[in-house]
PDB file of N, CA, C and O in Angstrom:
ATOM      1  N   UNK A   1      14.957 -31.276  16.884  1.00  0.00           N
ATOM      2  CA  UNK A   1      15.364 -30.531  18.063  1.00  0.00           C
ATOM      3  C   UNK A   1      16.576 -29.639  17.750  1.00  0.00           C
ATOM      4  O   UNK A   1      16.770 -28.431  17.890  1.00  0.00           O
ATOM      5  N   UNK A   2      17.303 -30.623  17.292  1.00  0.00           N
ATOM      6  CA  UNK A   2      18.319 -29.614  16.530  1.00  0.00           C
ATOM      7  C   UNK A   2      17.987 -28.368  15.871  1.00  0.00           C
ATOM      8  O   UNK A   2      18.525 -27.355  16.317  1.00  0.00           O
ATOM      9  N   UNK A   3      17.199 -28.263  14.895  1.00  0.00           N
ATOM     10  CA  UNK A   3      16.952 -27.262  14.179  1.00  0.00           C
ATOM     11  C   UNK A   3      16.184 -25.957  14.701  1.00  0.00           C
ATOM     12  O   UNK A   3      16.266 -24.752  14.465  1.00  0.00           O
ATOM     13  N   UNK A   4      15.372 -26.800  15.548  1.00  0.00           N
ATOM     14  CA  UNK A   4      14.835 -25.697  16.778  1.00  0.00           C
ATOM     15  C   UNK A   4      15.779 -24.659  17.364  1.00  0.00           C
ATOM     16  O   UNK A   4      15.545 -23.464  17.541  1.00  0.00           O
ATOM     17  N   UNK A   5      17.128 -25.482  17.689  1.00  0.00           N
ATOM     18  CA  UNK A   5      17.678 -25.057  18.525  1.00  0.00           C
ATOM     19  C   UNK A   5      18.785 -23.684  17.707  1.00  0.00           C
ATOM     20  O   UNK A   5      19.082 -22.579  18.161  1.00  0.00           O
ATOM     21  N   UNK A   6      19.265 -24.479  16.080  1.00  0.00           N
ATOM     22  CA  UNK A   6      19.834 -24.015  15.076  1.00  0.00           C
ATOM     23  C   UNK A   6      18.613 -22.381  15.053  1.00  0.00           C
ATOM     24  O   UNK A   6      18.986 -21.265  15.415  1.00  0.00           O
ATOM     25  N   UNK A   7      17.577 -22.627  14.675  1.00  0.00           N
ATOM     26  CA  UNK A   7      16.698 -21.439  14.271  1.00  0.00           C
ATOM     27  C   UNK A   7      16.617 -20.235  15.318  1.00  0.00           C
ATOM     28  O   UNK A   7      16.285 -19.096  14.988  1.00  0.00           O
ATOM     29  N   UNK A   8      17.002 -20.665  16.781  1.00  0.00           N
ATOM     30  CA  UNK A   8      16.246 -19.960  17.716  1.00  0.00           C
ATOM     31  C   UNK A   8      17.950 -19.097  17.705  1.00  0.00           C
ATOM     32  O   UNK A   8      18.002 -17.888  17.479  1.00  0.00           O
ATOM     33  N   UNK A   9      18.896 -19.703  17.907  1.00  0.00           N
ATOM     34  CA  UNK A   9      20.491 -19.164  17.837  1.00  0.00           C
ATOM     35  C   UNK A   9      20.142 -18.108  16.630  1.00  0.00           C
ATOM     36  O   UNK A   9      20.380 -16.914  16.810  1.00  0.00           O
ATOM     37  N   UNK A  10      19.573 -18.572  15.393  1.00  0.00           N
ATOM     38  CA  UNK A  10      20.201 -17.640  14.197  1.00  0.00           C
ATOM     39  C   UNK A  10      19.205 -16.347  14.587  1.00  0.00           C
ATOM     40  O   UNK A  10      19.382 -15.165  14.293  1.00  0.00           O
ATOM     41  N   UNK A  11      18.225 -16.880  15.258  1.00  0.00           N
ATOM     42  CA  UNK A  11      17.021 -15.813  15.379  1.00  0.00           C
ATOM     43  C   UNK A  11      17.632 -14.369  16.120  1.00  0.00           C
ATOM     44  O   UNK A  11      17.641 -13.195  15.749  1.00  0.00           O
ATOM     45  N   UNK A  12      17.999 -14.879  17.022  1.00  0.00           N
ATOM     46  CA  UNK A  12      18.745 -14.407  18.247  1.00  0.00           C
ATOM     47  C   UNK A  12      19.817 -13.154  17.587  1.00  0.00           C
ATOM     48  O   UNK A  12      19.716 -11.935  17.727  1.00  0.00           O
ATOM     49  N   UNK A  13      20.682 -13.811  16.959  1.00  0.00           N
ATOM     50  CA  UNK A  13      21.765 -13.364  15.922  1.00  0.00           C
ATOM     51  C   UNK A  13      21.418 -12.291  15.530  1.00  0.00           C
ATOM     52  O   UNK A  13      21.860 -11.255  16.026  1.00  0.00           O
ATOM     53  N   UNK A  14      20.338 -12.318  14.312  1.00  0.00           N
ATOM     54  CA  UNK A  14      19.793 -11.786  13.580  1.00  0.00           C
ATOM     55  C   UNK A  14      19.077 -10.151  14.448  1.00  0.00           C
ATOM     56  O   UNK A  14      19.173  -9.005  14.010  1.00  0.00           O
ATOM     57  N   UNK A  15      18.447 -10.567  15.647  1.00  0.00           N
ATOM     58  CA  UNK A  15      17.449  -9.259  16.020  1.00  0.00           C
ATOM     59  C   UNK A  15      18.466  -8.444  16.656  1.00  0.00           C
ATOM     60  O   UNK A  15      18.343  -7.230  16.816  1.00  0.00           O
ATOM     61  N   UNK A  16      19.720  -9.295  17.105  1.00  0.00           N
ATOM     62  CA  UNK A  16      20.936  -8.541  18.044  1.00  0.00           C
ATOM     63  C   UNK A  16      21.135  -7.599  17.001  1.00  0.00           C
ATOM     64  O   UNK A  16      20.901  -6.402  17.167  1.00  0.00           O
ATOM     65  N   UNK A  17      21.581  -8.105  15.864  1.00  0.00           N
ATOM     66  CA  UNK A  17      22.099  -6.966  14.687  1.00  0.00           C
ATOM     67  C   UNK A  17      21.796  -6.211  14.211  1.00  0.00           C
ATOM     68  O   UNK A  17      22.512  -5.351  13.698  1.00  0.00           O
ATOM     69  N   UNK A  18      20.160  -6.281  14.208  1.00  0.00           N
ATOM     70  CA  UNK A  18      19.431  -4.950  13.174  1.00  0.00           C
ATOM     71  C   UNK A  18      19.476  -4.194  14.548  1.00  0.00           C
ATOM     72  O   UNK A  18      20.377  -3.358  14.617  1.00  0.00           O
ATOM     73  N   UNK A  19      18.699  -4.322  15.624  1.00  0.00           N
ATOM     74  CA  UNK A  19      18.710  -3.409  16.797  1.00  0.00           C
ATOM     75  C   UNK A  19      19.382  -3.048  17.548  1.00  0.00           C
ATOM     76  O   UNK A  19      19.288  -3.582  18.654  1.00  0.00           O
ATOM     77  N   UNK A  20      20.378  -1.991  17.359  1.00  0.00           N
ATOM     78  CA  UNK A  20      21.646  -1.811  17.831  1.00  0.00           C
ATOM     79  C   UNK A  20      20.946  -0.447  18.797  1.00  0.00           C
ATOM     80  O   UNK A  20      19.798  -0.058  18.582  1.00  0.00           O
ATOM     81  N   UNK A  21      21.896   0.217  19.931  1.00  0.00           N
ATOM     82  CA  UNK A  21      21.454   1.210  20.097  1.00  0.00           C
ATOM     83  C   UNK A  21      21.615   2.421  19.694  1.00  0.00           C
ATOM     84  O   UNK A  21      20.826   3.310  20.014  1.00  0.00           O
ATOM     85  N   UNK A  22      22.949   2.677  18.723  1.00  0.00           N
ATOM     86  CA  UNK A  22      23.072   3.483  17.809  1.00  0.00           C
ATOM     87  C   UNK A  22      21.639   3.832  16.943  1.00  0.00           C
ATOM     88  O   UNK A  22      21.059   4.918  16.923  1.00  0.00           O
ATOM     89  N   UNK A  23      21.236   2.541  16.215  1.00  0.00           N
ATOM     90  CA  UNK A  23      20.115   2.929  15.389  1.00  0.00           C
ATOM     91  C   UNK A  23      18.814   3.753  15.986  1.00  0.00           C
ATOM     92  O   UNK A  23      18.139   4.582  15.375  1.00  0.00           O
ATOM     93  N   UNK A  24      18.670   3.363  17.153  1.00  0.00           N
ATOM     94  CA  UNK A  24      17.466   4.047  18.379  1.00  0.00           C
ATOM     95  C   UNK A  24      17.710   5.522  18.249  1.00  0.00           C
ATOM     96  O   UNK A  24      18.720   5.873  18.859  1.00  0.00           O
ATOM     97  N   UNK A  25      17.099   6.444  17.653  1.00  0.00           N
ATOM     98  CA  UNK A  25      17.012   7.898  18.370  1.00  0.00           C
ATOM     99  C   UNK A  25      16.186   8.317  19.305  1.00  0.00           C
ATOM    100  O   UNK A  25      15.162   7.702  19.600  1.00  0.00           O
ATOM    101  N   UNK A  26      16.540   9.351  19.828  1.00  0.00           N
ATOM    102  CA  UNK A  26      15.808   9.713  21.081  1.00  0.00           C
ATOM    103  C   UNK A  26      13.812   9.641  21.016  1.00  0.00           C
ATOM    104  O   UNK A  26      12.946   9.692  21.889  1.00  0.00           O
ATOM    105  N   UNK A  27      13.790   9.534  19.854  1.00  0.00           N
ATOM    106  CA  UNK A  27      11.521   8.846  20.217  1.00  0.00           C
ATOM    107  C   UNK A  27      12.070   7.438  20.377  1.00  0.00           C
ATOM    108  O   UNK A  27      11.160   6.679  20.711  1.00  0.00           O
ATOM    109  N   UNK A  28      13.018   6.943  20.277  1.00  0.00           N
ATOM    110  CA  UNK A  28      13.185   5.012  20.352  1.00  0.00           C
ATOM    111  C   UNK A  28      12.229   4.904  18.942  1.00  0.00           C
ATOM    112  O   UNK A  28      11.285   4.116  19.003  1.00  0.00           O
ATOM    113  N   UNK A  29      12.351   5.358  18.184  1.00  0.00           N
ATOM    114  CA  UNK A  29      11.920   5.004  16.722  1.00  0.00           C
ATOM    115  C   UNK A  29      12.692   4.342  15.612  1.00  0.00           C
ATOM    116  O   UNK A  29      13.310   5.268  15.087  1.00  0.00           O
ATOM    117  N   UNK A  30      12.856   3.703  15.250  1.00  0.00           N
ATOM    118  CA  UNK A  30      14.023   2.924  13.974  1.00  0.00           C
ATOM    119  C   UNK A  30      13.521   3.964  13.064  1.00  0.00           C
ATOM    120  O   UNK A  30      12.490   4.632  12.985  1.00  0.00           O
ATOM    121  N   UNK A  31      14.696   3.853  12.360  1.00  0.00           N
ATOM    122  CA  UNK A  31      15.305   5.097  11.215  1.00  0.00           C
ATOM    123  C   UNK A  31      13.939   4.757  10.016  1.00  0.00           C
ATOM    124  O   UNK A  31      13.319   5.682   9.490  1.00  0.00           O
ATOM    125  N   UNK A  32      13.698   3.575   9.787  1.00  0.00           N
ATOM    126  CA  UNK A  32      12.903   3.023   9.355  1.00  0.00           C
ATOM    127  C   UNK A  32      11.372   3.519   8.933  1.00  0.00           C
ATOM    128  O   UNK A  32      10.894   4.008   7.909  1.00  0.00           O
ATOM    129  N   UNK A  33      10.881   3.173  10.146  1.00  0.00           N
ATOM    130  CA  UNK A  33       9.892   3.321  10.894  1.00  0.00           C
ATOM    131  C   UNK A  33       9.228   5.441  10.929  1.00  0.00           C
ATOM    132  O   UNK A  33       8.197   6.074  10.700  1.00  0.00           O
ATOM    133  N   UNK A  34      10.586   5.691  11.346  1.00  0.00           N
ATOM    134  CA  UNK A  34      10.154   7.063  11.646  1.00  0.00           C
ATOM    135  C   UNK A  34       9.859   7.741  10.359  1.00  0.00           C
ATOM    136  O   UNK A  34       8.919   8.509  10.153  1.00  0.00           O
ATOM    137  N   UNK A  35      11.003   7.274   9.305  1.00  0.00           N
ATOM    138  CA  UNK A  35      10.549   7.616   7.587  1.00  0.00           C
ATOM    139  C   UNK A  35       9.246   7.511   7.337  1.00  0.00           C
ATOM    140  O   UNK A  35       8.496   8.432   7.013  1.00  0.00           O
ATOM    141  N   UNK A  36       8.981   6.405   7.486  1.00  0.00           N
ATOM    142  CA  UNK A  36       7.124   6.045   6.967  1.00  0.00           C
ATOM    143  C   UNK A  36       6.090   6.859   8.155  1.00  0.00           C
ATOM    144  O   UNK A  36       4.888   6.621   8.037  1.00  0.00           O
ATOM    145  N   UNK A  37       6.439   7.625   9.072  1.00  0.00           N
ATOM    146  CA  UNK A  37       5.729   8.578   9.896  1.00  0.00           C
ATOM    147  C   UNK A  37       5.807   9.327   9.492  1.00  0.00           C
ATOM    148  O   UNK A  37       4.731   9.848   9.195  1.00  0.00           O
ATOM    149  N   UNK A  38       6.964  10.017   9.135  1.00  0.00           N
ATOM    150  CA  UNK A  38       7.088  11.606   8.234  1.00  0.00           C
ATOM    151  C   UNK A  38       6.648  11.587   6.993  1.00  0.00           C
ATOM    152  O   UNK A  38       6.806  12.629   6.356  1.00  0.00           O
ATOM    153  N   UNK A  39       6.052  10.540   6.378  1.00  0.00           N
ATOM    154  CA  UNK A  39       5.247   9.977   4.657  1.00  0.00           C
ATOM    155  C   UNK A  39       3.928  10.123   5.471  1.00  0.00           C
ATOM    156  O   UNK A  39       3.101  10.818   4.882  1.00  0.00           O
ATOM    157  N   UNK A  40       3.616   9.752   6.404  1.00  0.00           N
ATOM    158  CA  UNK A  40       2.037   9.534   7.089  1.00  0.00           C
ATOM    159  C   UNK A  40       1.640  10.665   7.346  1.00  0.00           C
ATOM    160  O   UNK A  40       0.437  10.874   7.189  1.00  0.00           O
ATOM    161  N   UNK A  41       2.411  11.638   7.768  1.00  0.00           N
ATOM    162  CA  UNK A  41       2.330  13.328   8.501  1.00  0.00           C
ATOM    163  C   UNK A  41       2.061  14.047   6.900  1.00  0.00           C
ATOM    164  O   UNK A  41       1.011  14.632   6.632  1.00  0.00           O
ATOM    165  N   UNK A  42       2.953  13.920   6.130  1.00  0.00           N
ATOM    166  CA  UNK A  42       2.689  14.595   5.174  1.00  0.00           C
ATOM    167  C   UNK A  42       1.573  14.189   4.278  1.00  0.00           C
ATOM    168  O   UNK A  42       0.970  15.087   3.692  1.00  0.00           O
ATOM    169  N   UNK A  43       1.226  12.966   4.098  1.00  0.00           N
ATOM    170  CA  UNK A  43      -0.008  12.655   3.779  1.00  0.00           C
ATOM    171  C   UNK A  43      -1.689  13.107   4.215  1.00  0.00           C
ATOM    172  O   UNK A  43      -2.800  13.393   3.770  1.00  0.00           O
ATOM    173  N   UNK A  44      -0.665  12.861   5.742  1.00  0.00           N
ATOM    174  CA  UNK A  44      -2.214  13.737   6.421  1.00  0.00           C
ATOM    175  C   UNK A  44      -2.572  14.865   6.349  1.00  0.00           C
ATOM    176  O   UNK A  44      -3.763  15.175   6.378  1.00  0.00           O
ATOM    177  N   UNK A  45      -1.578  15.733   6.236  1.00  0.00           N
ATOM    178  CA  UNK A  45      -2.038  17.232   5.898  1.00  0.00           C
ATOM    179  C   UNK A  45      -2.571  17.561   4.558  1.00  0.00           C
ATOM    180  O   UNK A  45      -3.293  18.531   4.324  1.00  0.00           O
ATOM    181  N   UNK A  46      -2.145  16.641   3.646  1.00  0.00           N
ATOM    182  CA  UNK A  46      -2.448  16.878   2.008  1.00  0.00           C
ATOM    183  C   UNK A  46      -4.004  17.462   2.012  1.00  0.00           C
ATOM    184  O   UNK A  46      -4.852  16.966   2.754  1.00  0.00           O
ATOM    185  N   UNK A  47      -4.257  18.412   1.235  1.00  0.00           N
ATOM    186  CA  UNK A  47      -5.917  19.098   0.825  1.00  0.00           C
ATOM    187  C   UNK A  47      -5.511  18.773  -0.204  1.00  0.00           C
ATOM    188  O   UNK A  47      -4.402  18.771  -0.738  1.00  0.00           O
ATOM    189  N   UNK A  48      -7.238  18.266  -0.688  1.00  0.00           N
ATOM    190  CA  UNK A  48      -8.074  17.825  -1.914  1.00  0.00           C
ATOM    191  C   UNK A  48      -8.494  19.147  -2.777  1.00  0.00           C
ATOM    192  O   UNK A  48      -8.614  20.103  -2.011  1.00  0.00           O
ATOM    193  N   UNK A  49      -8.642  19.345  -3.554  1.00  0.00           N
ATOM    194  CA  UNK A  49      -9.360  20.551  -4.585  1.00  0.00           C
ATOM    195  C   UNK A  49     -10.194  20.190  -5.354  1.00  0.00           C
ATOM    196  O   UNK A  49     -10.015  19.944  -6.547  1.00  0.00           O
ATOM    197  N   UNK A  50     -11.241  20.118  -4.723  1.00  0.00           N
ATOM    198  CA  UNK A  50     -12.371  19.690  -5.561  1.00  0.00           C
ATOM    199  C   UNK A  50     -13.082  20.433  -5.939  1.00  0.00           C
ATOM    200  O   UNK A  50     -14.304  20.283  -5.898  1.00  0.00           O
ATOM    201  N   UNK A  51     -12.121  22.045  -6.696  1.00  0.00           N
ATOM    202  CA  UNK A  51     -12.994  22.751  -7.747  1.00  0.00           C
ATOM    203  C   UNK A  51     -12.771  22.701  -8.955  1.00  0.00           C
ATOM    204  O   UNK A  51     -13.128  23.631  -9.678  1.00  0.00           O
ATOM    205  N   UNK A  52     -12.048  21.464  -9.514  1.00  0.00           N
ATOM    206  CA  UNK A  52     -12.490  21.273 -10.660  1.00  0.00           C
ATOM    207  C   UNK A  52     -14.374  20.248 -11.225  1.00  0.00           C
ATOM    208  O   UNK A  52     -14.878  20.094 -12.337  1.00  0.00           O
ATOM    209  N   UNK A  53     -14.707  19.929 -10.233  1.00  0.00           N
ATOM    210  CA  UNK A  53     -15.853  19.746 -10.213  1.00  0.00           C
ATOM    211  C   UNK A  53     -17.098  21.072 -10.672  1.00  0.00           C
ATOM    212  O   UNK A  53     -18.156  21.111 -11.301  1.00  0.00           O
ATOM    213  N   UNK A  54     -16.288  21.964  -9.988  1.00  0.00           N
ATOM    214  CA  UNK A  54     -17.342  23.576 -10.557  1.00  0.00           C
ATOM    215  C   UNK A  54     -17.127  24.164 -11.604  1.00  0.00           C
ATOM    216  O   UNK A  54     -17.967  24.964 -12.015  1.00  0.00           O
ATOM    217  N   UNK A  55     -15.614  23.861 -12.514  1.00  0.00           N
ATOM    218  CA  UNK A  55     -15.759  24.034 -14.017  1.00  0.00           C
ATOM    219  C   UNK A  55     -17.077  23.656 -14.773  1.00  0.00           C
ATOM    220  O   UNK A  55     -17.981  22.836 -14.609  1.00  0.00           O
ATOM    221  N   UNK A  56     -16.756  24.666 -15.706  1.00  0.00           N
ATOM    222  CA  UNK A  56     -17.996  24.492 -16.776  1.00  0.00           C
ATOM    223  C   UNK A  56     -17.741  23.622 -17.892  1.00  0.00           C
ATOM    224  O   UNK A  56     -18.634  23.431 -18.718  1.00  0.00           O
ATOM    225  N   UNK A  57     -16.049  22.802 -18.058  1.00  0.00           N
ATOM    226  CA  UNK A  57     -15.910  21.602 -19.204  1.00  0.00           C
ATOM    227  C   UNK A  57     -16.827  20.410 -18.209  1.00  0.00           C
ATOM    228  O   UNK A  57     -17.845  19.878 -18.651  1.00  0.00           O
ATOM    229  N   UNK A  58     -16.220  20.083 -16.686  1.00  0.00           N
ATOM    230  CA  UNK A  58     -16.792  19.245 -16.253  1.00  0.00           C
ATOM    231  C   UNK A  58     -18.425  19.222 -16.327  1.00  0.00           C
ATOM    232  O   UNK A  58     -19.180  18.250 -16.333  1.00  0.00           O
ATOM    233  N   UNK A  59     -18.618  20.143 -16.364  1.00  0.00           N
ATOM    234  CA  UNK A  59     -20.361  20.258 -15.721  1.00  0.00           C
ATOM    235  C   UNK A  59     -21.045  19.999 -17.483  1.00  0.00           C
ATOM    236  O   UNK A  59     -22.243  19.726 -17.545  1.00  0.00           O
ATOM    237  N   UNK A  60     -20.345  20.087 -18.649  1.00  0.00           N
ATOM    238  CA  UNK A  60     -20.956  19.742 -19.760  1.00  0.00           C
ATOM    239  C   UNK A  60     -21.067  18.529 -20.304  1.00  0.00           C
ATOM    240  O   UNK A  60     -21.762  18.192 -21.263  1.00  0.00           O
ATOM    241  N   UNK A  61     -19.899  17.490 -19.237  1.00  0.00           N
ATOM    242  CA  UNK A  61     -19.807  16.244 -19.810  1.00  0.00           C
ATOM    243  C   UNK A  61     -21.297  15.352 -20.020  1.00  0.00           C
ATOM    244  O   UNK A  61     -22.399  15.418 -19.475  1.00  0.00           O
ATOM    245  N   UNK A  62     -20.827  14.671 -20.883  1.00  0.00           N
ATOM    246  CA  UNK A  62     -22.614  14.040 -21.228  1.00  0.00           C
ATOM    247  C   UNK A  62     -22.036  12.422 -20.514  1.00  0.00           C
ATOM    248  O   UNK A  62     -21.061  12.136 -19.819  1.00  0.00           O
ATOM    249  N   UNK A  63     -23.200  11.591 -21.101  1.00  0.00           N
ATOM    250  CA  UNK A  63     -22.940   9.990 -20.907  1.00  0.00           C
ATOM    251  C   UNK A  63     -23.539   9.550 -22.283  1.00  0.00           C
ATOM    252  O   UNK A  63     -24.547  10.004 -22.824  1.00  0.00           O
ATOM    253  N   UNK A  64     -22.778   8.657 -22.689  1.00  0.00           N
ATOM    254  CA  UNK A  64     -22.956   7.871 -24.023  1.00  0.00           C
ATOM    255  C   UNK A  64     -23.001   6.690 -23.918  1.00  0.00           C
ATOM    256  O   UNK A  64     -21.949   6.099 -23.674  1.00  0.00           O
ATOM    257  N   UNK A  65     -24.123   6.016 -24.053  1.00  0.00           N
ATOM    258  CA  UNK A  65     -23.783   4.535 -24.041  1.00  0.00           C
ATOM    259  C   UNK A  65     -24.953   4.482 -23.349  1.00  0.00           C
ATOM    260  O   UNK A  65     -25.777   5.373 -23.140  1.00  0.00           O
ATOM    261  N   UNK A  66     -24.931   2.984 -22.910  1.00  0.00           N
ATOM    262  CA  UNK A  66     -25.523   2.493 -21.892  1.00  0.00           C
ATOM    263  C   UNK A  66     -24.515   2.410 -20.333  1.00  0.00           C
ATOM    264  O   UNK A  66     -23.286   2.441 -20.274  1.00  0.00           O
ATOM    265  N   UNK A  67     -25.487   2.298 -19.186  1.00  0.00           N
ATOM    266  CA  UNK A  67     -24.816   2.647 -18.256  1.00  0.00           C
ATOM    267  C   UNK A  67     -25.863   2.036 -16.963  1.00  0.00           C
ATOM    268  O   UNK A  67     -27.004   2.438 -16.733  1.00  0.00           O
ATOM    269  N   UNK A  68     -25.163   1.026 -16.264  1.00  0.00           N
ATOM    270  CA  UNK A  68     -23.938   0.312 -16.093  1.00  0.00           C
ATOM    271  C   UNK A  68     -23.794  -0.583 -18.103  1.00  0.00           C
ATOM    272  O   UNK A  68     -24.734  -0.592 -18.898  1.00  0.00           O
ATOM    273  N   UNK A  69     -22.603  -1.093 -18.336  1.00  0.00           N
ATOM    274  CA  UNK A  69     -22.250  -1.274 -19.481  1.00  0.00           C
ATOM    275  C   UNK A  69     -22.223  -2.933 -18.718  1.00  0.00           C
ATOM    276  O   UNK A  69     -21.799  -3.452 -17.685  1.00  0.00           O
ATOM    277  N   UNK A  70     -23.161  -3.439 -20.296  1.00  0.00           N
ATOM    278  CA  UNK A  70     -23.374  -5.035 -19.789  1.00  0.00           C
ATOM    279  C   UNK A  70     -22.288  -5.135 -21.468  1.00  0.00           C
ATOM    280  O   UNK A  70     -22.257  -4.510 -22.528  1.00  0.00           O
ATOM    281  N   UNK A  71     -21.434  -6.470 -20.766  1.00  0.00           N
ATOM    282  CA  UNK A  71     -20.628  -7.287 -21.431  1.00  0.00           C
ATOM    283  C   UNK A  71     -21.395  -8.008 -22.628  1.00  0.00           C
ATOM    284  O   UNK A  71     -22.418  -8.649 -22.384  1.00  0.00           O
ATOM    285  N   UNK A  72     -20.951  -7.913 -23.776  1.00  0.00           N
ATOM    286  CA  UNK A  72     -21.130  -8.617 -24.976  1.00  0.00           C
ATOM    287  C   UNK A  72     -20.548 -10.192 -24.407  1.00  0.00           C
ATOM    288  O   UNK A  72     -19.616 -10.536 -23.680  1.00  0.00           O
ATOM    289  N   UNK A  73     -21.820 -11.043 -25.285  1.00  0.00           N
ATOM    290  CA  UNK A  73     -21.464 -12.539 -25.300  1.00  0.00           C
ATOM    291  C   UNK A  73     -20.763 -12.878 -26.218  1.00  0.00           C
ATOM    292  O   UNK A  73     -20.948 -12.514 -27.379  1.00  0.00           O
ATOM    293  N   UNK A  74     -19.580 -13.849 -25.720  1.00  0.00           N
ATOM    294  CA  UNK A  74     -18.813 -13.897 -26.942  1.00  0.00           C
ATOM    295  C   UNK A  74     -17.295 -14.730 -26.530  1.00  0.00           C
ATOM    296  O   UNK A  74     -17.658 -15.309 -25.507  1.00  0.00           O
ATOM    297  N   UNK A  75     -16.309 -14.993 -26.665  1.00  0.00           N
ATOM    298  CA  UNK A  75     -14.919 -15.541 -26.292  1.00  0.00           C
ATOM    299  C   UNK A  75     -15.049 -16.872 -26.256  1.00  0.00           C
ATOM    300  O   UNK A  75     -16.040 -17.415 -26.746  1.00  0.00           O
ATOM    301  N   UNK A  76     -14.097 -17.534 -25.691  1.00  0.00           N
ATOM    302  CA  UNK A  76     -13.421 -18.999 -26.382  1.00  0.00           C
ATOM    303  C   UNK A  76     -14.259 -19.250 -24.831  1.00  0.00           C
ATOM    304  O   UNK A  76     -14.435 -18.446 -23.915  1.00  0.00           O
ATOM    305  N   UNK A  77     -14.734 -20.881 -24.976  1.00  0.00           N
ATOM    306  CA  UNK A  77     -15.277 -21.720 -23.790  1.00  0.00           C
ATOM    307  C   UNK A  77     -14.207 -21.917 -22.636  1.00  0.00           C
ATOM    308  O   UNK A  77     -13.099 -22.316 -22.994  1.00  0.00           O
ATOM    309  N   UNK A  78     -14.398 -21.705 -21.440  1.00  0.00           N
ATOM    310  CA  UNK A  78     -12.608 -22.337 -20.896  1.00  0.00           C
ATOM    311  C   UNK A  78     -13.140 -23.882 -20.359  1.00  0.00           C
ATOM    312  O   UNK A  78     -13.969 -24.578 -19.772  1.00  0.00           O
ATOM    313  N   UNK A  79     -11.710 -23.726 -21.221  1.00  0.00           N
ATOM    314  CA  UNK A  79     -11.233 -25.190 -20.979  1.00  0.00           C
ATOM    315  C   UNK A  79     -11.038 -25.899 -19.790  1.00  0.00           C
ATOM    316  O   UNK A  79     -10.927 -27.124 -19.757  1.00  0.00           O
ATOM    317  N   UNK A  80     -10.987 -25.043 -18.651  1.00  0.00           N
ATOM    318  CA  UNK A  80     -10.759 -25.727 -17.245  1.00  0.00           C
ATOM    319  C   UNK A  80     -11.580 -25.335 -16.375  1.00  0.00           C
ATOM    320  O   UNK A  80     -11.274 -25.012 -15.227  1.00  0.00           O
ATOM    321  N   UNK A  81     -13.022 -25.332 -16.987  1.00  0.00           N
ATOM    322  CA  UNK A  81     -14.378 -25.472 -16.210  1.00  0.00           C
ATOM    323  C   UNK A  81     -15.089 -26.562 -15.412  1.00  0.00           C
ATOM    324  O   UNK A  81     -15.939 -26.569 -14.521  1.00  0.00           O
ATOM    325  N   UNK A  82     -14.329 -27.572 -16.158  1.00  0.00           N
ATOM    326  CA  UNK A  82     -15.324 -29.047 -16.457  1.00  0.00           C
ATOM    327  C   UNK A  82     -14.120 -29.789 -15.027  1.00  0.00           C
ATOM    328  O   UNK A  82     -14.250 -30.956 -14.654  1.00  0.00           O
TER     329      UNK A  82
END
């Protein structure tokens, strides 16, 4: 009960301090928070260029091998099968 009571005090403590109203700007956004929105905004606008696909090095590439590529049999037994 004690510790309940110990955890819920420090809890208390703790959310008083990070959330001050200084930190609040006018969207009520944490300084935080609004950073990783202005990373999300600029992310979202980002364009793809997918004309290197219409080059003529890409368009000559071959395939060698087999394909899908099956694994060679082979390596140590494991030991922590059994």
């Amino acid at each position: 009960m004690i510790l309940l009571l110990l955890s819920l005090i420090a809890g208390l403590v703790f959310y008083f301090q990070i959330i001050r109203s200084g930190q609040v700007n006018e969207y009520e956004i944490l300084p935080d928070v609004q950073r990783e929105v202005l990373k999300f905004r600029t992310f979202k606008d980002m364009q793809l260029d997918f004309s290197v696909f219409e080059r003529a090095d890409f368009k000559n590439l071959r395939i060698f091998g087999e394909v899908p590529v099956r694994p060679a049999p082979g390596g140590k037994a494991d030991l922590f099968s059994q």
